[in-house]
Every structure is written in structure tokens, then in C-alpha cells.
N, C-alpha and C positions, 0 to 999 in steps of 0.2 A: 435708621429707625426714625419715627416722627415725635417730634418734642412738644407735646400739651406746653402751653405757654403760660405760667399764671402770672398776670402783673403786679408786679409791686412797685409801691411809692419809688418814685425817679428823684432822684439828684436832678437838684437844678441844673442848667447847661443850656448851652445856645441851640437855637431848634435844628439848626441846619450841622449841627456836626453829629448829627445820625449819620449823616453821609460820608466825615470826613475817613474813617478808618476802612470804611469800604473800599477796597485796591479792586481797580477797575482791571479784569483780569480778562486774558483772551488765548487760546490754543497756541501752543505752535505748530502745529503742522497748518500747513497753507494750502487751504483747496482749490479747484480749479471752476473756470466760465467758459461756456463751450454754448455758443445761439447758434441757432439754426433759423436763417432766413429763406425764404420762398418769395417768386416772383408775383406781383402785388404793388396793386397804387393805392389802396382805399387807405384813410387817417388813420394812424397809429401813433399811441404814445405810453407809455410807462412813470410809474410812481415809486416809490422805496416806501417803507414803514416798517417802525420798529417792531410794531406788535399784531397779531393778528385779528384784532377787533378795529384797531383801526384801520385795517387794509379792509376789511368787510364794511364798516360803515361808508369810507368811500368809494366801493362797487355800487352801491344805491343812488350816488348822486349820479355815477357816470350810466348806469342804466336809465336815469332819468334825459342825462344828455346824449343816449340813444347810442351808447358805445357796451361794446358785451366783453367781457373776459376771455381772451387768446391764451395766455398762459400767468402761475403763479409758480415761484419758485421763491426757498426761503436759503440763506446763506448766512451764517454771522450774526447772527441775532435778527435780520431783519429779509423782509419779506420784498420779491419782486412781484409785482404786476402790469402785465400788460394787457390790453387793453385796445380795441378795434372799434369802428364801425362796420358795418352788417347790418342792407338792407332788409337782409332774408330774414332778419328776427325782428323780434316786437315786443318781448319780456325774456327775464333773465332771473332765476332763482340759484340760488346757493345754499350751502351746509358747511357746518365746523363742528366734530366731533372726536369724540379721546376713540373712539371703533369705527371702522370701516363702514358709512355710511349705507349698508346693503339697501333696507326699509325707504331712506328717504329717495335710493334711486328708484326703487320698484313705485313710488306713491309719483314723482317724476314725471314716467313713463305712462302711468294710468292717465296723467292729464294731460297729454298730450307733448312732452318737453323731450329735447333729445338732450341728451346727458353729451356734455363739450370735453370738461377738463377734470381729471384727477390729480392732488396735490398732497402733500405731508408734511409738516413742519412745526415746532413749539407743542410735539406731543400731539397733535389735531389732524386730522384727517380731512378734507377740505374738499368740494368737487363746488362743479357749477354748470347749470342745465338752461338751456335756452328754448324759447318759443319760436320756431320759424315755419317758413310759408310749406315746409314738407315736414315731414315725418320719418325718421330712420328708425329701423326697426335696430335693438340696441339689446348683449348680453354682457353681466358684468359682475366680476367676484374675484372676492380675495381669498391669495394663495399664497404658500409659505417657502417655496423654492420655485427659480425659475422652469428647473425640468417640470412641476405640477401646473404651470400656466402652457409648456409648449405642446404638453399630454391633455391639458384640458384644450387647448385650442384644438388638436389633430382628432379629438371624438366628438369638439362638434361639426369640423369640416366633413364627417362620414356620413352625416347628414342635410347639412347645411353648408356647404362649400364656398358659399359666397360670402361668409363672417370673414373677416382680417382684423386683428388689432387696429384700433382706433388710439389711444392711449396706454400707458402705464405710468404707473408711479410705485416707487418704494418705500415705506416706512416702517418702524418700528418694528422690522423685521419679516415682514410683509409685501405681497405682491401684490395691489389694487389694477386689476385689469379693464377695461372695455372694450368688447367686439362691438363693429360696427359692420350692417349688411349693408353690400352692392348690389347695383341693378345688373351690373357685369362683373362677372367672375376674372376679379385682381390678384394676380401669384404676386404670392409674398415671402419676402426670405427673412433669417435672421442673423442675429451673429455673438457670439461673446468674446471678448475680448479683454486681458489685463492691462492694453493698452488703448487710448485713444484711435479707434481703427478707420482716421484715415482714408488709410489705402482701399481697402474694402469700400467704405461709401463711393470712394468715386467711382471703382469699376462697375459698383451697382450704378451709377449714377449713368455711367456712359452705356449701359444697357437698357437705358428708359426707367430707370426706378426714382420714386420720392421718397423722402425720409418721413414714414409716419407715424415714427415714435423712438423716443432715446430715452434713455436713463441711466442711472450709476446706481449701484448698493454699498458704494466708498471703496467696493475692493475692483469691480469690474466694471467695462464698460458694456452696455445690452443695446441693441439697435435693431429696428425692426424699417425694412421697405418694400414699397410695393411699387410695382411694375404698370406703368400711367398709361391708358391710348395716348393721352393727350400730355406729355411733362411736361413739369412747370421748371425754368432754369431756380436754382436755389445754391444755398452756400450753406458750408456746415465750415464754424468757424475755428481757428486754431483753439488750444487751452490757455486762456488767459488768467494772470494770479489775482484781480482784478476785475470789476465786472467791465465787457468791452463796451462802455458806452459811445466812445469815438468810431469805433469798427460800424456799430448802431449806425451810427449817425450817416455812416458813407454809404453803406449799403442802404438806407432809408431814401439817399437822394438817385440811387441809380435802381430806384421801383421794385425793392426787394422789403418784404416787410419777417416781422420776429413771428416763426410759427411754434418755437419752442425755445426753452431757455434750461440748460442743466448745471448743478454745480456738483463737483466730485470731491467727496472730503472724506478720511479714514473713520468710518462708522462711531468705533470708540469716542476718536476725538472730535468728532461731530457730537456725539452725545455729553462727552463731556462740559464743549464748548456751550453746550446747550442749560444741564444744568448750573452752572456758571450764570449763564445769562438768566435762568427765570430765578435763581436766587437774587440777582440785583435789582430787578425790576420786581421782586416783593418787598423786598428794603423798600425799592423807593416809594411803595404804596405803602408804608409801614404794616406791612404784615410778614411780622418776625419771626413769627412758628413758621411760613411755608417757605419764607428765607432760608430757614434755618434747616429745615427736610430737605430742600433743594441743595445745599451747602456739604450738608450729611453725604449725599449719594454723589458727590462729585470729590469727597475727599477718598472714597472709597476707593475711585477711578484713578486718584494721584495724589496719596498718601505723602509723596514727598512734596508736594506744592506748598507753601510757607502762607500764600497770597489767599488760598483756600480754607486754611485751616484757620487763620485771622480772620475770613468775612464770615465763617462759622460760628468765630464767638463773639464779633462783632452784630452779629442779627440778635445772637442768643441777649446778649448785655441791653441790645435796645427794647428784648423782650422780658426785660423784669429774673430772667434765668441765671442769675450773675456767678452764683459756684459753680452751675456748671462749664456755664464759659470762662472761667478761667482754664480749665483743665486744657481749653483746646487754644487759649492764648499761649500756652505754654509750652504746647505743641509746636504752634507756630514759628516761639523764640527760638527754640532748638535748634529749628533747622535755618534762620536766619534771621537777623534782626534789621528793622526798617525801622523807619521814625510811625508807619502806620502802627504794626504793632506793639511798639513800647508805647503809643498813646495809648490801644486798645487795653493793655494791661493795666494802664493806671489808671484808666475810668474805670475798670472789673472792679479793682481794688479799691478805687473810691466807693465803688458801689457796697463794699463789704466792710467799709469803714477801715479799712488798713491806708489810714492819709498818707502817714508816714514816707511807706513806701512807693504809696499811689505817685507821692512828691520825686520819689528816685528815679521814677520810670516816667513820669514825663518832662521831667529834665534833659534825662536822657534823647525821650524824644526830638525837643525843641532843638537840641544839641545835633543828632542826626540829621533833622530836619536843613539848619544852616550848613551842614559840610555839605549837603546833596545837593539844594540850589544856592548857594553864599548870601542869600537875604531872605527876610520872611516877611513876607506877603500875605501871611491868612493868620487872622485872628481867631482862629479855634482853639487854636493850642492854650495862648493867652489867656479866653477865658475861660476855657477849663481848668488851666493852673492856678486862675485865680479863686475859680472854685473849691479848688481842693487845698487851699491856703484860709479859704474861710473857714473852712471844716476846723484847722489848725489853728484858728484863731490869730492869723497872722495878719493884723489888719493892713501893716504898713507893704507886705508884701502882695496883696488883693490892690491896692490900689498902684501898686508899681506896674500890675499886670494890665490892669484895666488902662492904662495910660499907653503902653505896650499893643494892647489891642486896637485903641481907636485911633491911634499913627498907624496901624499897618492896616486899617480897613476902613478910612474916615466914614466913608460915604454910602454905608450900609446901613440900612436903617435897624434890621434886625440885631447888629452889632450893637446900634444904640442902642436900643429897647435892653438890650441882654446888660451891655454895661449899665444901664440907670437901675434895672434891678435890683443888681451885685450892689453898687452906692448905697441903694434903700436902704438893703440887711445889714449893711455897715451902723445906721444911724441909730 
């Protein structure tokens, strides 16, 4: 469910320990990197980015330096792009949308652009359409199982035989497809697979086929090739747990460039992995209600995660919601206790004026804190316990703490700023 946020007057506290209780949390299940490089000298390079706004602002600059989008693929919270020169174009347009972009390809096509790449990731649907010296006549829509793409592709070959898959992508439960017409009629096959298939590509390979198009829906592998006059030598690379940059690198110097990039990850834990991630990255924009929705629908997925159930009442707490987040701090302690969460609980309860005990649970904290790494090194804790000693009117212990803090963090300025405050209300 989504939590309306109403803010209330905040307890003073160091700015930056919004962050601290936040347990930076990641899947375990381990997906797989599987490039597909083709024979190729023209410049190529690739970027990472965490988010997808700033993978799009920087497609702007490299279309100004005259380089178009080959492929994007998102993995782990963060986004691949690569990235080409291509004489044969001249402009390059793009889309990012929560629905299958159908409209802005149809408006595309009117201006003359041939649609290149489909993509899906951070909830967003993503394509990108290029301007070049021809024209490909282009069909494309989204479908909900692979048999309604291999059935919509065989009624348009009844009339149009020269369409073949040009792309696919999968998201959010969905097939984004694109035919692309030839001037010569290209047999093309496909294949499904639960495992990496390998074997299959190559024999396709040794019968003159290229790879022109892959994909995964986390449980299968899908692979589509066509049968070249002219092949081009290419490499389809082992699964790597890792993206293969080094594999990149060698195949880059022996004239093979990246025509496709795929990553394989169990749907769930892809999604889960997912909302995990746009929960942290609303914290860190302090927007705590969408934290905090995102937080919601990932605990749903893994009731028993400790890590999840803490950064839920940890958004909630920095959103002014503090009875309710105790309820899920609570939840949290049950199933394990961290020095994250005993702090998150004593800031709740600071928040609801229960000092007292706010005082037992971040003791406790500081406490776990030093058995977990044997010295402490971050003055959060410090002044937030010294915070919650002023509440108690405990002057001589506010200042034991603030002395506490600025030995284990001299040279922060915000530590100062926070300590000469704490001093002020002292006076």
C-alpha cells in the first residue's frame, strides 16, 4: 500500500544520518553477462550509470559527438550503454516510458527515423530511433507471451515474407518486438531454451547465420538468427557472473565490436533487487513516501528479510510517520538484530519521546556496532545519543558524547556544525 506522508517537527540530528540506518541491501541470486560481438572496426565505447536519466542525458552529448546507441541493457541497479559511430546517420532520438512506447515509435517513423534499439529497466521502457542515409520499412508491438510474437511474426510473413525480427526486449512481463524489412528474403530461425544454448548458435553459425537478436525473461533463454549472403565472423560469449569487460576489451582489439548485451536474472529477484534499489535512491533524494511504497512492495516479496523491513521504517521515521514505523522496526528486531536496527528503533522512539528507552536501544546499538568492526569510526551514533541525553536532560552525558564524536570524525565539517549546535542548547 502507499503511505500519504504528513510531516512533523523533526528531532534535531546530524543531516547526514538519514542515511545511516539505511542497510544498503542487494539479491542474492546472481545473474548472468552474456555480449554478443560481430565483426567490426568503426569506435566503440560504453558507459555504466546508476540511474536512467543520467544514461539519457549523456546519449545527448554523444549524439552531438556523432556516436548513436548500439545497445542498453540495465543489471544491478545500473544501466549499460553502448555506444558507436555510424556514418550512415545524422540524428538520433530517444523515449523512456512506464508503457511500451507504441505512439512515439509510430510519430518515429512518420519523420522519417528507423527505430534501432528496444530496452526495459527501473520500471521504463526505453527504445532509440536514428536518422540515416536509408530508410527501413519497420513493424513493432508489444506482446504477452513468446508463442503471440512467433504467431504474430508467421501472419505477417503470409503476406510480407521479407519482415524478420530485428530486436526484442522483455519487460514487466511483456514482449517489445521489431520487424525489420529486407531487400532479400533472409530465413530465420529460433530457439528456446532453459539453458544458455550454445550449441545451437554455433551450428547455426556454421550454416551462415548471424545472431539478430537475444534475450532472457530470467527463466529462458530466446535467440533469434538469420541466415547472411554475406557473414559476418562474431562471437557469442560465455555467461559471465560479472559484466565481461576484459573479454570487451580483447575482442575489441581483434575488430569485433558489442552488437548486443544481455543479462539473465530470476524475474522475482530481479524485481525484487529492483525495488530495493528505487527505495534507496528515494531516501537519497529524501522522498520518503516513495521510499517508503517501494520498501512496502519488496517486503511483500521477502517477508523474512530483516534489511528490508528496517529501511521501511527507516524512510517511514525520516518521513515525520514515526508510530507507524515503529511497528515495522519491530518487525525487523524479530527476525534479527543489527546495530542498523537498534539505532532505527531508538530514533522511532526518540521520535515519540520514549528517551528512556530510545537510550537502551542505542546503547545497544553503539554496543553491536563495536563487536561488528572493534572501533568506531562514525559519529552518528554519538550524536544522536547525545541527542537523546538532551531530551533527558543529561548535560554531562551530551557532552561526553559530543567529545565522543568529534575524536572519531575530527575533520567533518557537518559533524562540527552538528556538534556546535548540540553546545548552543547546552547554554
Amino acid at each position: 500500500m502507499y503511505f500519504p506522508i504528513t510531516p512533523k517537527p523533526q528531532k534535531m540530528r546530524l543531516l547526514f544520518s538519514v542515511l545511516l540506518s539505511l542497510i544498503v541491501w542487494s539479491a542474492s541470486a546472481q545473474g548472468k553477462w552474456v555480449a554478443i560481438l560481430t565483426e567490426g572496426s568503426y569506435y566503440q565505447g560504453y558507459k555504466t550509470f546508476d540511474s536512467l536519466e543520467k544514461c539519457l542525458d549523456q546519449v545527448k552529448e554523444l549524439t552531438r559527438e556523432g556516436n548513436y546507441i548500439t545497445d542498453l541493457e540495465y543489471a544491478d541497479g545500473e544501466w549499460k550503454l553502448v555506444y558507436s559511430a555510424d556514418p550512415q546517420s545524422s540524428a538520433q532520438s530517444w523515449v523512456m516510458n512506464e508503457d511500451f512506447p507504441e505512439r512515439w515509435l509510430n510519430e518515429q517513423k512518420t519523420k522519417g527515423y528507423n527505430i534501432f534499439r528496444l530496452a526495459y529497466g527501473q520500471f521504463h521502457w526505453v527504445a532509440f530511433a536514428r536518422k540515416q542515409t536509408f530508410e527501413t520499412k519497420q513493424l513493432f508491438k508489444e506482446l504477452h507471451t513468446w508463442d503471440e510474437v512467433i504467431s504474430w511474426l508467421k501472419k505477417v510473413w503470409v503476406t510480407e515474407p521479407k519482415y524478420n525480427i530485428g530486436d526484442i526486449a522483455y519487460g514487466n512481463g511483456t514482449w517489445g518486438v521489431l520487424l525489420n524489412y529486407s531487400s532479400s528474403e533472409e530465413h530465420q530461425v529460433f530457439t528456446v531454451s532453459d539453458t544458455y544454448p550454445t550449441a545451437w548458435m554455433q551450428q547455426k553459425f556454421n550454416d551462415n547465420y548471424n545472431i539478430s537478436a537475444i534475450e532472457t525473461d530470467g527463466e529462458k533463454w530466446y535467440v533469434v538468427m538469420t541466415r547472411k549472403q554475406f557473414q559476418k565472423s562474431e562471437l557469442a560469449t560465455a555467461e559471465y557472473d560479472k559484466f565481461p569487460s576484459d573479454r570487451i576489451s580483447q575482442e575489441w582489439k581483434k575488430n569485433k565490436r558489442i552488437t548486443q548485451l544481455v543479462y539473465k536474472i530470476d524475474p522475482e529477484e530481479e524485481l525484487l533487487q529492483e525495488l530495493v534499489n528505487m527505495g534507496q535512491k528515494m531516501s537519497d533524494k529524501g522522498n520518503y513516501s516513495e521510499a517508503a511504497f517501494y520498501y512496502m512492495q519488496a517486503s511483500e516479496l521477502s517477508p523474512n528479510n530483516h534489511s528490508i523491513w528496517n529501511n521501511l521504517a527507516w524512510a517511514l521515521y525520516n518521513g515525520g510517520e514515526c508510530e507507524l514505523a515503529l511497528s515495522y522496526a519491530e518487525k525487523s528486531l524479530a527476525l534479527k538484530h543489527t546495530h542498523f536496527n537498534l539505532h532505527t528503533m531508538a530514533m522511532i522512539l526518540h521520535c515519540l519521546d520514549d528517551h528512556a528507552t530510545a537510550l537502551e536501544y542505542i546503547n545497544k546499538a553503539i554496543d553491536t556496532y563495536l563487536k561488528e568492526n572493534n572501533k568506531f569510526d562514525d559519529a552518528t551514533y554519538y550524536l544522536d545519543r547525545a541527542e537523546i541525553k538532551f531530551a533527558l536532560k543529561d548535560k554531562k552525558g551530551v557532552l561526553d558524547d559530543l567529545k565522543k564524536a568529534e575524536a572519531a570524525d575530527p575533520y567533518n565539517k557537518v559533524v562540527t556544525i552538528r556538534i556546535e549546535e548540540l553546545k548552543s542548547k547546552l547554554n
